[in-house]
N, C-alpha and C positions, 0 to 999 in steps of 0.2 A: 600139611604145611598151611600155614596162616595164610590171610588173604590181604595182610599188610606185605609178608614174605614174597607171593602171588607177583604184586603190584609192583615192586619193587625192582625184581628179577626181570619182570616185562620190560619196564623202564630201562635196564640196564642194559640189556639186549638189544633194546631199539634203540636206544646213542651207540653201542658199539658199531650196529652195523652202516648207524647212519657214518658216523667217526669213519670207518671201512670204505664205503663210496666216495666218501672228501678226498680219502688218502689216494687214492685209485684216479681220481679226476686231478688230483695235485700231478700222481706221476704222470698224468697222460702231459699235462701243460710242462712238467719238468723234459718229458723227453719229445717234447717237438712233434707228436706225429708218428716219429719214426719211427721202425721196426727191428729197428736194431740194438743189440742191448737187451740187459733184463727189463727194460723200461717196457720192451718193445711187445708185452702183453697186454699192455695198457695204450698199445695205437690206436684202435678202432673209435672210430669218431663216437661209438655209443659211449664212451668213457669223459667226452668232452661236454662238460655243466650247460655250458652255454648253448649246446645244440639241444633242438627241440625231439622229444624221446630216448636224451639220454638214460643212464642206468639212476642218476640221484634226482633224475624230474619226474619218474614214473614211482621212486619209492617218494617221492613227499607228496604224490597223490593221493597212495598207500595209504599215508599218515593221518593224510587230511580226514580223507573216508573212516578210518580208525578212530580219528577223536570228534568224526561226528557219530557214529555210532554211539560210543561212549556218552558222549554229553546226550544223547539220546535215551540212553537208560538210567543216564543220572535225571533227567524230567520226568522221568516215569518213578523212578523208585523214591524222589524226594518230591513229589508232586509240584516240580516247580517252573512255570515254562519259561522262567529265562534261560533254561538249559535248552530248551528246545527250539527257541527262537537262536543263542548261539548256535546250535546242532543246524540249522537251516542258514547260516550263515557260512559256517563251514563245509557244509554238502553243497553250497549256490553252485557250482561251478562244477 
């Protein structure tokens, strides 16, 4: 498999699941909370965006660390440290 193929298929995966978490945090605010219903697997406050260590605040931590890495070895392999200087702007935290 190609490394444009590689690249592509990662990308596509990470919007899915990110896409997945939204929809998951949408039902939780559709169904109030509550436990009732098919909603009612999506109660548990880890489902809810706005709370601090929900499920889509720890995957875009995930992300972050992910496209510092990345911009990390794009300064290395293209010798060029605005990638590195971005890569330490996305790791700050």
């Amino acid at each position: 498999m190609s490394a444009r193929i590689q690249v592509w298929t990662t990308l596509v995966v990470l919007l899915l699941i990110t896409a997945l978490l939204l929809a998951g945090n949408v039902m939780h605010n559709l169904g109030g909370g509550s436990e009732d219903g098919v909603m009612g697997v999506f109660a548990p406050i880890a489902w809810e965006g706005d709370f601090d260590g929900s499920h889509i605040e720890v995957w875009g931590h995930i992300l972050m660390l992910a496209a510092g890495v990345v911009l990390l070895v794009l300064s290395v392999v293209h010798r060029a440290s605005v990638f590195a200087a971005w890569a330490l702007v996305a790791l700050h935290r």
